[in-house]
C-alpha positions, 0 to 999 in steps of 0.5 A, spaced: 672 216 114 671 223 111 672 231 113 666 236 110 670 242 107 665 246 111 668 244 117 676 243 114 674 251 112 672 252 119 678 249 123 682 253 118 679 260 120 680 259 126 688 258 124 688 263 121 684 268 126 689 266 132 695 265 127 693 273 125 693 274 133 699 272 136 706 273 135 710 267 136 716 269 132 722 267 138 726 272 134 723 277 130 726 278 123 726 287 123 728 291 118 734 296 120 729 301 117 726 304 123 721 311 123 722 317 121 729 315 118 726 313 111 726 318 105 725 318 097 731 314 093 732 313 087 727 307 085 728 301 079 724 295 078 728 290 075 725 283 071 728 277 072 726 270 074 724 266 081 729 260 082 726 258 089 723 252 085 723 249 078 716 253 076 721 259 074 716 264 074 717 272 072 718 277 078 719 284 078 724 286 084 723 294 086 730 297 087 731 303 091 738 307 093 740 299 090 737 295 095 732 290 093 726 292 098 720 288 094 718 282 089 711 282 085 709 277 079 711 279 072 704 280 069 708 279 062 711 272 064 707 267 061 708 262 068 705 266 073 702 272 069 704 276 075 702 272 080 707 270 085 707 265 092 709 265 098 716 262 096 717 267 091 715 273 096 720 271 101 726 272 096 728 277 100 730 273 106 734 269 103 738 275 099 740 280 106 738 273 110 745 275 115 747 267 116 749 267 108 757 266 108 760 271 106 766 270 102 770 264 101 772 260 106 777 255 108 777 250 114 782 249 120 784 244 122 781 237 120 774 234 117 770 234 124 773 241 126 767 247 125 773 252 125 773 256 119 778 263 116 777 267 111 780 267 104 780 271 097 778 269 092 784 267 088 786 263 094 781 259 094 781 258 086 787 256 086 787 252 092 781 248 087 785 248 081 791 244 084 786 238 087 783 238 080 789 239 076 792 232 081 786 228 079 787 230 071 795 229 072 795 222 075 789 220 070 784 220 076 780 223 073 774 220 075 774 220 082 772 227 081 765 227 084 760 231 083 753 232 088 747 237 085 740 238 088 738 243 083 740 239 077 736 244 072 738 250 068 744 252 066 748 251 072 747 243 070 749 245 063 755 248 065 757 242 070 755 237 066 760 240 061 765 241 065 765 234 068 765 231 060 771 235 059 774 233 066 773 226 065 768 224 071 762 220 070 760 223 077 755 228 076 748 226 081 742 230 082 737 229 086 733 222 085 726 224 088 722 222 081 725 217 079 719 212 080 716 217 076 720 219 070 722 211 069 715 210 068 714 215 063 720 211 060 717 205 060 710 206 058 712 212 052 721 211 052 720 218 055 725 219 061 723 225 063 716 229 067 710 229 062 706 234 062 697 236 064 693 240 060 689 242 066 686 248 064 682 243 058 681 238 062 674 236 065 677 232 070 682 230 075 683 224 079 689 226 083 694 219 087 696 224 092 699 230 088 701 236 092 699 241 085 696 246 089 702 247 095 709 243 093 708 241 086 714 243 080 710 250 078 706 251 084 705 257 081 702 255 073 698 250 078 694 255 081 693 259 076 690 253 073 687 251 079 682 259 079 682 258 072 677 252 071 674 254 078 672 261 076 675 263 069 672 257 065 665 258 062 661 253 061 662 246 065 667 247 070 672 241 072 671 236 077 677 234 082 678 228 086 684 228 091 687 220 093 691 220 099 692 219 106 692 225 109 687 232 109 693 236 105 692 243 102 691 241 096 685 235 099 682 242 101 680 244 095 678 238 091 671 236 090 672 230 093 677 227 098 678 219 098 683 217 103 686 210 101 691 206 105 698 208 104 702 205 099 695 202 095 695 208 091 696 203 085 691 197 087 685 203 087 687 205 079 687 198 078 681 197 081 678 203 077 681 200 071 677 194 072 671 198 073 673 202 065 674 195 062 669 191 065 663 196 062 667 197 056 668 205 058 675 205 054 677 209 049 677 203 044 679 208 038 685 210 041 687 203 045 687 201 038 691 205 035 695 207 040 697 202 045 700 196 045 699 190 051 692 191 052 689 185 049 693 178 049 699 179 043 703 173 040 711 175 039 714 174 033 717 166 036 708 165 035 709 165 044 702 168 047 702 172 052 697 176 056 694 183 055 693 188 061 685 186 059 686 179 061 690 181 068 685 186 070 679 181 069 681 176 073 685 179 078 683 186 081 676 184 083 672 190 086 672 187 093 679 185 093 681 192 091 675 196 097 679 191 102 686 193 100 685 200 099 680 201 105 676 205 099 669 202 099 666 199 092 660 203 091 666 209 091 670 205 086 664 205 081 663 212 083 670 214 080 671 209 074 664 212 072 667 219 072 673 218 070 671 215 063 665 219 061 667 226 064 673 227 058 678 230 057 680 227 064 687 226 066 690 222 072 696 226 075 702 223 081 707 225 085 713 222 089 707 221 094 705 215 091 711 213 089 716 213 095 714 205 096 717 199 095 712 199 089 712 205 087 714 204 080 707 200 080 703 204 083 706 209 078 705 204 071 698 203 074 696 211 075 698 212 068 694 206 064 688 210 066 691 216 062 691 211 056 685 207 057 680 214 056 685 215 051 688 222 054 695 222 051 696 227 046 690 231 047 688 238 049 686 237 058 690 230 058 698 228 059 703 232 054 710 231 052 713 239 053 717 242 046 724 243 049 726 251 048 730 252 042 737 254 045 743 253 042 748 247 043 754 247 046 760 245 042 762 237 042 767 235 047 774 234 043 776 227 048 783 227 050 785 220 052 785 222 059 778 224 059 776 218 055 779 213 060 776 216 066 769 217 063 769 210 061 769 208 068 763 205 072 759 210 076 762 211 083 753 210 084 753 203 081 748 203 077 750 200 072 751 194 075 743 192 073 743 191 082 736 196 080 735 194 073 731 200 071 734 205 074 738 211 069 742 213 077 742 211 084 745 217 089 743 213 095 748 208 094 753 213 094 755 213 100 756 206 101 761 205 095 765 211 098 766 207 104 767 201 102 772 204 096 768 201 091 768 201 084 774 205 086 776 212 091 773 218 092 778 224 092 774 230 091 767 232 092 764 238 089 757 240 093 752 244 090 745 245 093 745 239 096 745 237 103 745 229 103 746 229 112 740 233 112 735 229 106 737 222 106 736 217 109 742 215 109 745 221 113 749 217 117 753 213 112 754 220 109 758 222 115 762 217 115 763 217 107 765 225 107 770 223 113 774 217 108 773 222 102 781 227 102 778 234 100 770 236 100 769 243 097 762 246 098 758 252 093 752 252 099 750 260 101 749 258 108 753 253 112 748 247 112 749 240 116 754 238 109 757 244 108 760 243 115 764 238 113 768 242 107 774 244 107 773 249 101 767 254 100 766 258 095 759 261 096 754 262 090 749 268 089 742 268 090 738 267 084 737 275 085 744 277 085 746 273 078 745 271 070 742 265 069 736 263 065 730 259 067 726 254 063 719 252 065 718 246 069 716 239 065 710 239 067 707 246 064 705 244 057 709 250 054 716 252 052 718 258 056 725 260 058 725 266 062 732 271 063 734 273 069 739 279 072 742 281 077 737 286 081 743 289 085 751 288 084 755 286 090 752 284 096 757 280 099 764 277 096 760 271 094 760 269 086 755 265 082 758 258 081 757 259 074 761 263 074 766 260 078 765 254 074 767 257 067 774 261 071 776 254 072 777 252 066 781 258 064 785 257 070 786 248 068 788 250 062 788 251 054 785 244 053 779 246 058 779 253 057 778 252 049 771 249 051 769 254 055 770 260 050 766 264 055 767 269 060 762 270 065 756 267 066 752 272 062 756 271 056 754 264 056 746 266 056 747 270 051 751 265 047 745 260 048 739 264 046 743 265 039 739 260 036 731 263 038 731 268 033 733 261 027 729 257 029 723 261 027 717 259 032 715 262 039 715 269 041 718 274 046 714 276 051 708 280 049 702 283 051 696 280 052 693 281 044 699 281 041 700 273 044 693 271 042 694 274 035 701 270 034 698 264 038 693 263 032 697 263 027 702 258 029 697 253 032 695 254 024 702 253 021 704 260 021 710 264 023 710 272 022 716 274 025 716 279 030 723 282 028 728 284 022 735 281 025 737 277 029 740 283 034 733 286 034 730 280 038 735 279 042 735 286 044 727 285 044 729 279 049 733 281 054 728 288 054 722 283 055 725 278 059 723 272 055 722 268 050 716 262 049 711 258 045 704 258 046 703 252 040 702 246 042 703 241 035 698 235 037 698 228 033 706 228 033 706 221 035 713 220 034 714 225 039 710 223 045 710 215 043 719 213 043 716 206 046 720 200 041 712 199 037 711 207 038 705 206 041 703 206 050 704 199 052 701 197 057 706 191 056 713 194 057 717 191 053 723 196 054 722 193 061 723 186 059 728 187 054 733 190 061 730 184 065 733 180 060 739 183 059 741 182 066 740 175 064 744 175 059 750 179 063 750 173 068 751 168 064 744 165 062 738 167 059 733 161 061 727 163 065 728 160 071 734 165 071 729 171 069 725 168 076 731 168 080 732 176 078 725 177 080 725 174 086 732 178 088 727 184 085 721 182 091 717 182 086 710 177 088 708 177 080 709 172 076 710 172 068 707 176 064 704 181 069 711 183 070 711 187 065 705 190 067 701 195 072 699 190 078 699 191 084 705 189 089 704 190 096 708 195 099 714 193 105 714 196 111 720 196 117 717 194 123 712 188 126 705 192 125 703 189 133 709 193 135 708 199 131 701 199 129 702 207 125 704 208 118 709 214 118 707 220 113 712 225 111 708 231 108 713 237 105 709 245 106 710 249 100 714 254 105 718 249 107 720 246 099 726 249 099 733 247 104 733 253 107 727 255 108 726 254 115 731 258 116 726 264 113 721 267 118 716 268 114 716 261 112 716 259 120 710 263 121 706 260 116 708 253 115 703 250 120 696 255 119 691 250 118 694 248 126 696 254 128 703 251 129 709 256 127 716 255 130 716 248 131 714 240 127 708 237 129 705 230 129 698 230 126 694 225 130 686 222 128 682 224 134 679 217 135 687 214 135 690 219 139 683 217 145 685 210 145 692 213 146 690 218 152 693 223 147 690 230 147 692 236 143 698 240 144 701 234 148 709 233 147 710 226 145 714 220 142 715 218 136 718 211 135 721 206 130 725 201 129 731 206 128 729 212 132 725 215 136 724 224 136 720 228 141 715 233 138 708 236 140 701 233 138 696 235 134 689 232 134 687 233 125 680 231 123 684 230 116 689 224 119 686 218 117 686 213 124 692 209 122 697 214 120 701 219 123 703 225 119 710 229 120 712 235 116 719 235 113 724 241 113 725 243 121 729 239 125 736 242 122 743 243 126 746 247 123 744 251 117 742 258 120 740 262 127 732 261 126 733 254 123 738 250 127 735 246 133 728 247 132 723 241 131 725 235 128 728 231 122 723 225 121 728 222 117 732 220 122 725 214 124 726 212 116 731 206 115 735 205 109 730 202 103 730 202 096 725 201 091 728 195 088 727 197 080 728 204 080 733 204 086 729 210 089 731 211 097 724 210 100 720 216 104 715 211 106 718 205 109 717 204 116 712 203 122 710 207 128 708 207 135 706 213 139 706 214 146 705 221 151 712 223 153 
């Protein structure tokens, strides 16, 4: 099937005209400020930085008679150079949003009870202080579990300090990429995003990354987007988009081809066929720079098979066409483009890698990088230089510290049950339950909401009502939060300091200084903060490791260190950037100031700190892989295999078998260790359920409490005209067959549930799938989010990646019917 982008372009006029028409706003969100009442105040503009998403992009706020009243891009910011997205514009209503908590809180009555009284501060301090000094008293240290869905910045470096001092090994965040970053680790030893040079690339073949909507910097990927659109003299780019579903992204894409879901992996494969067959490979750079590709000899003299051999006789043309429902001649079609059109790079996301072959399709995506030797090369795949801030101090273990960090994560994944898995949150609740490894008897929450974000939402529940004390830092009572018995309210972004380096995914090093744009809002205080005055209050042994008084006072410790490290700039114009850009590239460093005072005054005045270079060729630092080199042939993979073996008592191949059959894995020998093709499990008999489920999330629904913005209601379904409510994006010949017609109210149906919401006929739905947005469906969290449209987790059963321990997004089979 295929969509013109003339006629998508025309379905989202028509949108976007009826969207400017109608206000469907059930609640209109008015400004306290009415006509007549509005006179001249005393205005500022005051430079910070987005935290909305990871992208951290600059942003001026205006403030007048101290009251935020607009957000525009900071031009001098290197991420968005002025630019902003709906997210970052709509920073505002979360900052006067009037369902923020107000001040501390504490419940009454027990775990399920929904009452709450308010609390000062100092009660609420020394209510947590009291739990956490019984853990540490009685040597239990590690039942002190942490939850963190926003695991970046410098509130992770303060957490994970304080749970190092404290003795847990219990700090999770959110496991969304891991498919990604393990494949990464396993081809490069890098555990970590890895960067695109989109700007200088030629060509982008995208499996089903939203770049242009919900991707790590939305922002900088836009920008990219307009720059080889439009900015780039000469030959503009060519962008390919692989995916089940029309998505914004598709769009705007030179080409939109549709692939079966989880198959995103057998088309790589297929297009690696293509590139090999016809000798299109970068055969200096695979020589040079890779290990597995051809067959190789160990140092026992035993031959095994290269990834050359593999594709050769196994991904056939026709084979990978009738898997992936992507004709042959389209096939060739890429393979050619991708190879001869350099540099190209092939981008993924979670969207090709919320299967049960995920890490597959992952490792075969990123062997096309390596075939057309894109690695380390201007429009290719990068490894990011860490911005250069300054270490914390070691940790002096004291003897109940070292006893509890010793102790196995409550996750279990150290257990080698996912065996190349750094974390498995998903089991959490499950362990909890069962009181396995040990108890847990304090749980602290920050921007997580795993009842509303898991599949495992109901053994979540039943989790927090087993574990004693809960204590939540969220600013709005979200479906967890609920079911705290402590809450102590973080600020926004807009109302604290903090520091926002760039995301992974950008190319260059930038670390962005935020400030409080007004003071006092509400009693709230930054969990920074709250972090750093319990460890005063615990005592001279924690106190003495974080000397700090207040989260400003650790920024400043931090960005010590930029001035010694003699490489990047402070923010600066245009002219001034481009001069010193040169230099460096050249080996040269001219410093911008005379001491160390002067840059951090400077710093603090521009806003930022970052380095325009980067250095290529540094080989040691892209390729940390046991030969150095991108190996098609994983060897970390096989040494885990093997160590698993070895913990159990045998390391005969018939051992290794068994853990591969346990692991689902269909490959035998060597393609183990290789990109191939797994197919992908499915819940739910295909005769019964004849539809795949398609979770997709909205750029203005990114974040957990965007649905509770109206702003973010009225925009998320433009390409519809949807707003207020979840939809179910239906292809026009199913939904016939199924004497469905647009706007009619229907049942989605899985083994595990069913959910009621309105159909929506979409020429960008392939006929097999149905897509459902993800981030309404809220019970709780706030008065324009609770009880509007549906969750669709709540159709997804409990699934696991088997190597990454991944709980899987897309999982299940479906059937509508008209309701």
């Amino acid at each position: 099937m295929s969509l013109k982008r003339r006629d998508f372009l025309k379905i989202i006029g028509g949108s976007a005209l009826s969207f400017s028409l109608l206000d469907c706003s059930p609640s209109p969100y008015h400004s306290s400020i009415r006509k007549g009442q509005w006179s001249p105040g005393v205005e500022k503009w005051v430079q910070t930085v987005c935290q909305a998403c990871p992208g951290g992009c600059g942003i001026l706020v205006r403030v007048v008679d101290g009251k935020a009243v607009k957000i525009e891009g900071n031009p001098a910011h290197p991420v968005n150079r002025g630019r902003l997205c709906p997210v970052g514009q709509a920073g505002l209503q979360v900052l006067y949003n009037p369902d923020r908590i107000k001040g501390p809180m504490k419940k009454i009555g027990g775990r399920s009870s929904r009452e709450w009284r308010s609390i000062s501060w100092e009660e609420a301090m020394e209510t947590l202080v009291s739990k956490l000094k019984e853990l540490k008293n009685s040597g239990d240290t590690h039942k002190l579990v942490l939850l963190n869905g926003e695991k970046r910045g410098m509130m992770d470096e303060i957490f994970s300090r304080f749970m190092n001092v404290f003795g847990s090994p219990n700090y999770f965040g959110d496991d969304s990429n891991m498919s990604l970053i393990r494949a990464f680790y396993l081809t490069q030893g890098i555990d970590s995003l890895l960067a695109y040079d989109f700007e200088n690339s030629n060509y982008i073949l995208s499996f089903g990354s939203s770049f242009l909507s919900s991707w790590p910097s939305p922002v900088q990927s836009m920008r990219a987007y307009a720059f080889l659109r439009q900015g780039r003299s000469g030959k503009k780019a060519k962008i390919v988009q692989v995916e089940p579903r029309f998505s914004i992204t598709a769009s705007r894409a030179d080409r939109w081809i549709p692939v079966e879901p989880g198959t995103e992996g057998m088309l790589a494969l297929g297009i690696a066929y293509v590139i090999v067959k016809e000798r299109l490979y970068d055969r200096s750079f695979v020589e040079k720079f890779t290990f597995g590709f051809e067959d190789w000899k160990d140092k026992e003299g035993n031959t095994h098979s290269g990834f050359e051999s593999l594709i050769s006789n196994r991904y056939r043309l026709d084979l990978v066409s009738e898997t992936t429902g992507v004709s042959v001649s389209t096939i060739v079609s890429l393979a050619k483009e991708f190879a001869t059109n350099k540099p190209a790079v092939a981008i993924f996301d979670n969207n090709a890698t919320n299967y049960s072959n995920g890490l597959y399709n992952a490792l075969a995506i990123h062997s096309l990088n390596a075939l057309v030797g894109s690695i380390d090369v201007p429009g290719g795949v990068l490894v990011q230089r860490k911005v250069p801030l300054q270490d914390l101090p070691p940790v002096a273990v004291d003897e109940v510290t070292r006893k509890g960090l010793l102790q196995p994560g409550i996750d279990s994944s150290a257990n080698g049950r996912f065996p190349v898995a750094s974390s498995t949150p998903s089991l959490i609740p499950d362990n909890i339950l069962e009181g396995r490894p040990y108890p847990a008897n304090l749980l602290l929450m920050y921007k997580s909401n795993p009842i509303f974000s898991s599949p495992n939402s109901e053994r979540y529940r039943k989790a927090f009502e087993k574990i004693p004390f809960i204590v939540s830092f969220s600013s709005f009572m979200n479906e967890s939060t609920q079911y705290a018995d402590l809450i102590l309210p973080d600020k926004t972004y807009l109302e604290k300091w903090q520091y926002a380096e760039s995301s992974p995914v950008s190319k260059i090093p930038v670390l962005g200084i935020g400030k409080p744009a007004i003071e006092n809002l509400f009693n709230a205080k930054p969990t920074e903060d709250v972090i750093l005055d319990l460890a005063q209050r615990m005592g001279s042994y924690f106190a003495g490791h974080f000397p700090w008084e207040n989260s400003k006072d650790f920024l400043l410790y931090k960005i010590d260190n930029l001035f010694k490290a003699r490489k990047g700039i402070v923010f600066a114009d245009y002219f001034e950037e481009s001069q010193l850009r040169l230099l460096e590239e050249r080996g040269w460093w001219v410093p911008q100031f005379t001491s160390a005072r002067e840059f951090k005054d400077e710093l603090m005045r521009k806003g930022g700190w970052w380095d325009p270079a980067y250095d290529y060729g540094v080989r040691s630092f892209v390729f940390r892989s046991p030969s150095r080199r991108f190996e098609f042939y994983s060897q970390l993979f096989k040494e885990r295999i093997e160590k698993i073996a070895e913990h159990e008592g045998e390391s005969s191949e018939d051992r290794k078998e068994a853990i591969l059959q346990n692991l689902k894995i269909e490959a035998k020998g060597d393609d183990v260790f290789m990109p191939h093709y797994e197919e992908p499990r499915f819940k739910g008999d295909a005769k019964k359920y004849p539809l795949y489920l398609y979770i997709y999330q909205p750029l203005s629904l990114a974040e957990d409490h965007g649905s509770n913005q109206p702003w973010f209601q009225e925009i998320m379904g433009f390409h519809l005209n949807m707003t207020w409510d979840s939809w179910a994006e239906i292809n026009p010949d199913t939904a016939a067959e199924l004497g469905i017609s647009d706007n009619d109210l229907i049942w989605i149906e899985s083994d595990y549930g069913r959910l009621h919401v309105r159909a929506k006929i979409y020429h960008g739905a392939m006929p097999d799938v149905v897509s459902v947005p993800y981030g309404l469906g809220h019970t709780a969290l706030g008065r324009w989010a609770k009880n509007r449209g549906i969750n669709p987790i709540e159709l997804i059963p409990i699934d696991f990646d088997e190597l990454t321990g991944l709980a899987l997004k897309f999982s299940v089979r479906v059937k509508i019917y008209k309701a």
